[in-house]
C-alpha positions in Angstrom: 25.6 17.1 4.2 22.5 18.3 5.0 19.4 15.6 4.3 15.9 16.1 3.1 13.2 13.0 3.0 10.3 13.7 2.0 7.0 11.7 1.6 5.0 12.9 -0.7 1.2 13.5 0.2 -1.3 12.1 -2.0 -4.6 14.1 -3.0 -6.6 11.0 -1.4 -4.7 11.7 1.8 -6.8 15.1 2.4 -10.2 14.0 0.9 -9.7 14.7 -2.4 -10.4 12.9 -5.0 -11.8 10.3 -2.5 -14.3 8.2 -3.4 -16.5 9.4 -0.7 -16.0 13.1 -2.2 -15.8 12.7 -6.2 -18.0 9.6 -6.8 -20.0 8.7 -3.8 -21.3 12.5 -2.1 -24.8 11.4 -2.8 -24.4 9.1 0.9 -22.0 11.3 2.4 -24.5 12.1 5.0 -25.2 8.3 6.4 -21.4 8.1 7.9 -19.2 10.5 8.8 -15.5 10.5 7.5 -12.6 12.3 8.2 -8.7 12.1 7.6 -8.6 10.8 10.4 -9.9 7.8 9.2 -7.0 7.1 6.6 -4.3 5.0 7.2 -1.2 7.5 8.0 2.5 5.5 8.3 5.8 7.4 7.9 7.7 5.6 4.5 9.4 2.9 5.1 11.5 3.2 1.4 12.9 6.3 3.4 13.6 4.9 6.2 15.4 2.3 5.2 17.7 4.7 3.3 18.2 6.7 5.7 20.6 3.6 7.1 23.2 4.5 4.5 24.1 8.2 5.2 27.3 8.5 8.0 26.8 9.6 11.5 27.9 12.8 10.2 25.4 13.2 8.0 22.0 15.6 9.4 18.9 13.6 8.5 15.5 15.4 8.3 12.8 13.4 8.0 9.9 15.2 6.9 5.9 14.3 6.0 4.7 16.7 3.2 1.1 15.9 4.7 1.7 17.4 8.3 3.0 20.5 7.1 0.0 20.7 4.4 -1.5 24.2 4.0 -4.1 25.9 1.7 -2.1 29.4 1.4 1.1 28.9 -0.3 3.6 26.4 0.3 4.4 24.4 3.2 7.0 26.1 6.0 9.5 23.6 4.8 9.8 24.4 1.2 12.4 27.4 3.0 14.7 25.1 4.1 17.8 24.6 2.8 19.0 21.1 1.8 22.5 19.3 0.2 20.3 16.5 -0.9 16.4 15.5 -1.2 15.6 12.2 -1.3 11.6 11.6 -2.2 9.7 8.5 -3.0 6.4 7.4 -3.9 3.7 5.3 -5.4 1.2 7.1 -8.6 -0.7 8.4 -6.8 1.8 10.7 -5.2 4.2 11.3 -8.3 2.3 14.7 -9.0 3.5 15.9 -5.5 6.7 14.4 -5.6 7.1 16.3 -8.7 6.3 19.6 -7.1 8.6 19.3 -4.1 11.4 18.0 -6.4 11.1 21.0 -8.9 10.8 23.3 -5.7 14.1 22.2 -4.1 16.2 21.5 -7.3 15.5 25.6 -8.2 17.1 26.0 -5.2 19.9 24.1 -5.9 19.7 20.9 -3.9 20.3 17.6 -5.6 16.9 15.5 -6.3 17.2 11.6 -6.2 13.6 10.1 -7.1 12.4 6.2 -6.5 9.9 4.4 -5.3 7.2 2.1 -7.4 6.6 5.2 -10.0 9.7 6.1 -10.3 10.4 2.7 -11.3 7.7 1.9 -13.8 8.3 5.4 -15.3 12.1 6.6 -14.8 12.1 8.9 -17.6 9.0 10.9 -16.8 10.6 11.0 -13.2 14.3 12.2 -14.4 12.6 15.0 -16.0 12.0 16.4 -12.1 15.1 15.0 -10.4 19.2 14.3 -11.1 18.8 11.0 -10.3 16.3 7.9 -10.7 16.6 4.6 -8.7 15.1 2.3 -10.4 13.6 -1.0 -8.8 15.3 -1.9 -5.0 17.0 0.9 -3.8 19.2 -1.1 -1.2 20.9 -2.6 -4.0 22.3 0.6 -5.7 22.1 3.5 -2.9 25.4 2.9 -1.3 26.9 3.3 -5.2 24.9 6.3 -5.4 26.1 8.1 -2.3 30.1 6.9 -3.6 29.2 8.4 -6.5 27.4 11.4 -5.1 30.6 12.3 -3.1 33.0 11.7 -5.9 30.9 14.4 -7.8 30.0 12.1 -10.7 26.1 11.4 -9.9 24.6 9.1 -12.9 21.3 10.0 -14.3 19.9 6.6 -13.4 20.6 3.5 -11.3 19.0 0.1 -12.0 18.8 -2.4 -9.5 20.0 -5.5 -11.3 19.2 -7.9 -8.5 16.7 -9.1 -5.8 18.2 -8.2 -2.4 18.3 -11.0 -0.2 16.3 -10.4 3.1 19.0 -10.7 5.6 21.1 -8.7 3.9 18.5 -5.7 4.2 19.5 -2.8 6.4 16.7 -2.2 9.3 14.8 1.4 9.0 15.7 4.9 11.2 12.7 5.2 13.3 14.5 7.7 15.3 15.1 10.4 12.6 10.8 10.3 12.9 9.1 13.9 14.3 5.5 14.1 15.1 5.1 10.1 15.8 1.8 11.0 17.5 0.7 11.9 14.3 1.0 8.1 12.6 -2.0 5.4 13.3 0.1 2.6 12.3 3.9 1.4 12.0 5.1 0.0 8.7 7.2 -2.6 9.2 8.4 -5.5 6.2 9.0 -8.9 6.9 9.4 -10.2 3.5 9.7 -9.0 0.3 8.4 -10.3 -2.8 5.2 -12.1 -4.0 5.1 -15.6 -6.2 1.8 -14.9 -8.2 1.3 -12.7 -11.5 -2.2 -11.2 -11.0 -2.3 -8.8 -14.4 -3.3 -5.7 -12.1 -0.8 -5.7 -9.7 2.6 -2.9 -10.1 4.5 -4.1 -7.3 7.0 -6.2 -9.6 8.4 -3.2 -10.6 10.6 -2.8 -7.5 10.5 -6.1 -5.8 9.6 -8.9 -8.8 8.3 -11.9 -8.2 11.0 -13.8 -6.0 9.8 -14.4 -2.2 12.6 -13.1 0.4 12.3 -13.6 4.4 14.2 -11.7 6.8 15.7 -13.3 9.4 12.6 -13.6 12.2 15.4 -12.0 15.0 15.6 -9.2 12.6 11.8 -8.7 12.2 11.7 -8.9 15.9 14.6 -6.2 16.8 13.3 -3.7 14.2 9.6 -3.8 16.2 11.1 -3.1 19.4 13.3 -0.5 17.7 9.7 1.3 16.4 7.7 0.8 19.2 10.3 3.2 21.3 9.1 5.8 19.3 4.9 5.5 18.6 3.0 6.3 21.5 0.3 4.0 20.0 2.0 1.6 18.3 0.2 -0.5 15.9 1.9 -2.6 13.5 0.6 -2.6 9.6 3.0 -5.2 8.1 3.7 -3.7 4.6 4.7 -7.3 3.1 3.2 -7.9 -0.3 2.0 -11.3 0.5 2.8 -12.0 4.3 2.1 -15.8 4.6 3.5 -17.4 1.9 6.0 -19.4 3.7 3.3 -20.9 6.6 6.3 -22.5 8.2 8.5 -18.9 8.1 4.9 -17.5 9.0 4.5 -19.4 12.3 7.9 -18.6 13.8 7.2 -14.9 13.5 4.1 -14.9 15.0 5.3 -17.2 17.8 7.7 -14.4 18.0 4.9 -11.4 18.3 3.0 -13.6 21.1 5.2 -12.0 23.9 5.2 -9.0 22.7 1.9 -7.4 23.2 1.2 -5.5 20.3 -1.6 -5.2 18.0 -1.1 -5.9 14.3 -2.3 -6.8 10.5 -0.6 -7.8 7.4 -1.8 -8.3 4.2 -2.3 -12.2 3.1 -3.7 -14.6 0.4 -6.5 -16.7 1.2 -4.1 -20.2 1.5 -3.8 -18.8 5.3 -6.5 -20.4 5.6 -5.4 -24.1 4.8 -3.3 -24.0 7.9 -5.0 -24.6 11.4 -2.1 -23.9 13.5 -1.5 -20.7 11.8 -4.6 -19.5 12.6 -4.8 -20.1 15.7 -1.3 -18.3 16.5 -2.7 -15.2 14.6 -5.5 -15.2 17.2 -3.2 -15.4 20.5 -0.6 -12.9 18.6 -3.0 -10.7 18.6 -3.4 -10.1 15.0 -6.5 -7.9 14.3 -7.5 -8.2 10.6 -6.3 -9.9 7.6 -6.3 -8.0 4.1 -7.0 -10.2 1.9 -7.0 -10.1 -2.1 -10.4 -11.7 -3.0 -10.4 -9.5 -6.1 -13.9 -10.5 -7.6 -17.1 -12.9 -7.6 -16.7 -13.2 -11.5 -15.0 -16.3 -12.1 -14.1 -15.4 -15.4 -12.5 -12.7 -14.6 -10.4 -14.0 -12.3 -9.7 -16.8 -15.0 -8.0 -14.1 -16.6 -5.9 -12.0 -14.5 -5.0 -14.2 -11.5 -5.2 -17.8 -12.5 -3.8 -18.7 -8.8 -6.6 -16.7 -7.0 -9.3 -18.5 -9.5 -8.4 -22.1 -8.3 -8.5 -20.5 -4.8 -12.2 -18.8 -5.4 -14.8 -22.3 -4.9 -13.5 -22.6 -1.6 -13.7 -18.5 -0.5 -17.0 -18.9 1.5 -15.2 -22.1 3.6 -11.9 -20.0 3.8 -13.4 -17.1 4.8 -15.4 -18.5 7.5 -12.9 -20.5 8.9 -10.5 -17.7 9.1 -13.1 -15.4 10.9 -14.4 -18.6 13.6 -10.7 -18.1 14.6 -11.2 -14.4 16.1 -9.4 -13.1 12.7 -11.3 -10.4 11.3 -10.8 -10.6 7.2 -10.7 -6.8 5.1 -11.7 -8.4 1.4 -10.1 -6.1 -1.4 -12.3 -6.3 -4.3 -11.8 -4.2 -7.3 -14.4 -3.9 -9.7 -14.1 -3.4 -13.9 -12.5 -6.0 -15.1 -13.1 -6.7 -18.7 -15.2 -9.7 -17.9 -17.4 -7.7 -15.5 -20.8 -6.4 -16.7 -23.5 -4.6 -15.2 -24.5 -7.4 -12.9 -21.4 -7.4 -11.2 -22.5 -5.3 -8.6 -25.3 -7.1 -6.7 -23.2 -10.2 -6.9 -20.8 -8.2 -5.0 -23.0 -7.4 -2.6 -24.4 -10.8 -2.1 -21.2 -12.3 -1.8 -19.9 -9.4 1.0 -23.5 -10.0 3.0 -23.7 -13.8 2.5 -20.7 -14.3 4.1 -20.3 -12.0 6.8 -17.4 -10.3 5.8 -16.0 -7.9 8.4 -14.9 -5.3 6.4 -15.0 -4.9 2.2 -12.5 -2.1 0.9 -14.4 -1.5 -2.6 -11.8 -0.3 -5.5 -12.1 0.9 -9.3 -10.0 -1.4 -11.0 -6.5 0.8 -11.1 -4.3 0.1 -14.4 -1.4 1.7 -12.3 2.1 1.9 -14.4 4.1 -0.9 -14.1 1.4 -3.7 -13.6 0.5 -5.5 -17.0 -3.1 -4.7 -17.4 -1.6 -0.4 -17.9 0.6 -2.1 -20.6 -2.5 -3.9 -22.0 -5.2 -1.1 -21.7 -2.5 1.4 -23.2 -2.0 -0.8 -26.1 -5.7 -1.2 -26.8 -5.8 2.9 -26.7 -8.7 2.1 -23.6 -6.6 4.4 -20.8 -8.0 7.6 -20.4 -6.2 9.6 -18.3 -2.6 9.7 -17.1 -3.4 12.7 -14.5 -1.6 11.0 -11.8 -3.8 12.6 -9.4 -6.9 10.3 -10.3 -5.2 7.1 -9.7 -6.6 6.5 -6.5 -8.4 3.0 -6.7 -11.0 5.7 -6.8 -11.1 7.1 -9.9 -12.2 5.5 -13.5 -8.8 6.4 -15.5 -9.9 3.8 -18.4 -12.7 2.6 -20.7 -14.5 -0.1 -19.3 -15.2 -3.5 -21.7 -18.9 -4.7 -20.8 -20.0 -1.3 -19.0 -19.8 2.8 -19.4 -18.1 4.6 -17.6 -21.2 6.2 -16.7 -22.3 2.7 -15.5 -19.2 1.7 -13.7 -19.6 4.8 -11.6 -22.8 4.4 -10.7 -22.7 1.0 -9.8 -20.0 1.5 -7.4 -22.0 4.0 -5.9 -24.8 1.6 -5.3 -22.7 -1.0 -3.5 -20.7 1.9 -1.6 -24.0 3.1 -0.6 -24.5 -0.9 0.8 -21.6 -1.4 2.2 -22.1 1.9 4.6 -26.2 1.3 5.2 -27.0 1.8 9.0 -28.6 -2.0 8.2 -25.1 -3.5 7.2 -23.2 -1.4 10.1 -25.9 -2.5 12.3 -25.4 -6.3 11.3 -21.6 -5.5 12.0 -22.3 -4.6 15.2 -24.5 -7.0 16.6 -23.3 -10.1 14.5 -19.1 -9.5 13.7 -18.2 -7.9 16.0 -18.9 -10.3 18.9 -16.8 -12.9 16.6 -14.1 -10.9 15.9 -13.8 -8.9 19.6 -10.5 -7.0 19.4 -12.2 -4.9 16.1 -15.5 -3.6 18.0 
């Protein structure tokens, strides 16, 4: 059988629909940006089921982005294929969509999943044969039984969390163009404990916190790193550091190893002294961290763990920073609780404490998280074009604000955030804290 897996590009992957291009080209001229700036990984949902197929099998692994062009369709599309497998978040549905519609009018068979697919099987069975639904590990090996036994059913539901050792490790080696990717995706754990109201990810990995085995973790990183000839890990774990005492064996583990790397993380890393200072001898560059928002009652309301966390952010920040740690804050901005105002007390909060990088977001009501469920009730979303839901785009109506205003204050504290003051402040006063990010 001949194998197609496609990643789906996104629109924000070539520009459009960027913030930097659809809300913010008033500044476009105080920094330059590129595509090259974007975070490119191969999929690791792919990856992973590429493990299942037989030796026999010929596995083509194939970016939609790399093959992109502006005057018909990519040199792919005449390729002929047994099966395509595609996967993706929203944001690339609209694409995935496209390719599978392409290759089922040729005849291939179409297997959808990923975190869209999930929150929205029906839309997504409308373009494929098949829907996976929620962990794909747990049902794929059915799937292929079923697939070969010519009795392929319309949908499979994962009716279980997947225990981490029991996850098969991803084919780097079926990769092309590797010099293409900026960053390796690998997953040490799966889940995440909290239920913030915004977040989607539930609806493929839920709420219970898996570890893989840290030999596992350690073998699949050597496995990559033959492949990228600058290898950079970006550890795609929900919540990385949880567990602190499953968290300091990795890293112990990634000391020897030489490697750059950066995970994404709650601010409790923090709490844990020890743990910090292995991040800094590991070599771990930058930790994303989910600050969310200055408005206290806003986080009352959709993450009631991160609100007991928020009186010490200013201590937990700057400890985490002393330690040679750089800390990305992700902020979004328009929650219901958020008026006006909530845009220099952004600001204040991103200059007062130093914060090495801010990645600034329009509150995205993505399918499958509970605010879409709650905004769609209220009749408040206004647009399910796919395309726009890009942490970019306003896609509902804000509570305390326009739209009109919610726009235009982002574009202010966008317009902050990238002032030759702040990047000058960056570079004479970060940077010499946090050396391995100049």
């Amino acid at each position: 059988m001949k194998v197609g897996l496609i990643s789906p590009m996104g629109v924000e992957s070539f520009y459009e629909g960027n913030i930097l291009s659809d809300i913010c080209k008033s500044y476009e001229e105080l920094i330059e940006f590129t595509g090259d700036d974007l975070e490119c990984m191969p999929s690791l949902g792919l990856l992973i089921m590429a493990s299942f197929f037989p030796p026999e099998d010929e596995l083509r692994y194939i970016e939609d982005q790399f093959y992109r062009t502006k005057k018909g369709d990519p040199s792919y599309f005449d390729e002929e294929f047994d099966l395509i497998l595609t996967s993706g978040f929203t944001l690339q549905a609209p694409r995935a969509y496209e390719i599978a519609d392409h290759f089922r009018s040729k005849g291939s068979i179409v297997v959808i999943g990923g975190q869209h697919a999930s929150s929205l099987p029906e839309e997504a069975k409308e373009h494929a044969d098949s829907v996976v639904v929620g962990e794909g590990e747990d049902v794929f090996p059915a799937l292929l039984e079923d697939l070969k036994n010519g009795c392929l059913r319309p949908f499979y539901y994962s009716g279980r969390n997947i225990p981490a050792d029991q996850l098969p490790s991803p084919r780097f080696d079926i990769l092309e163009k590797t010099e293409k990717y900026n960053k390796v995706a690998i997953q040490a754990t799966r889940g995440c404990p909290y239920l913030c109201e915004f977040c989607s990810i539930k609806a493929v990995y839920g709420n219970k916190y898996r570890k893989k085995p840290v030999d596992v973790v350690i073998n699949e990183i050597a496995e990559a790193k033959k492949y990228f000839p600058d290898f950079h890990v970006a550890f795609a774990d929900e919540n990385m550091m949880v567990d602190k005492k499953y968290s300091k064996e990795l890293v112990r583990r990634l000391i020897p190893l030489g490697i750059t790397w950066e995970a994404y993380c709650d601010i409790s890393v923090a709490d844990d002294d020890e743990l910090l200072d292995l991040l800094r001898e590991a070599n771990c560059v930058e930790l994303e961290i989910g600050i969310e928002t200055v408005n206290q009652a806003a986080l009352d309301a959709v993450s009631p763990w991160k609100a007991k966390r928020a009186p010490n952010y200013k201590e937990s920040i700057k400890k985490i920073q002393d330690h040679g740690v750089g800390v990305m804050g992700l902020f979004m901005i328009g929650f219901d609780q958020d008026d006006p105002g909530i845009f220099r007390k952004m600001w204040d909060f991103i200059r007062e404490n130093d914060i090495f990088e801010a990645d600034l977001a329009i509150l995205n009501p993505l399918p499958g998280s509970p605010i879409y469920e709650r905004l769609k009730r209220e009749g408040r979303i206004l647009s399910e074009d796919w395309t726009r839901y890009s942490w970019t785009q306003i896609n509902y109506q804000p509570k305390l604000m326009t739209v009109e205003e919610l726009k235009n204050g982002m574009i202010w504290l966008q317009k902050k955030s990238h002032s030759p003051e702040w990047m000058e402040r960056k570079h004479s006063v970060l940077n010499p804290r946090v050396k391995r990010l100049c």
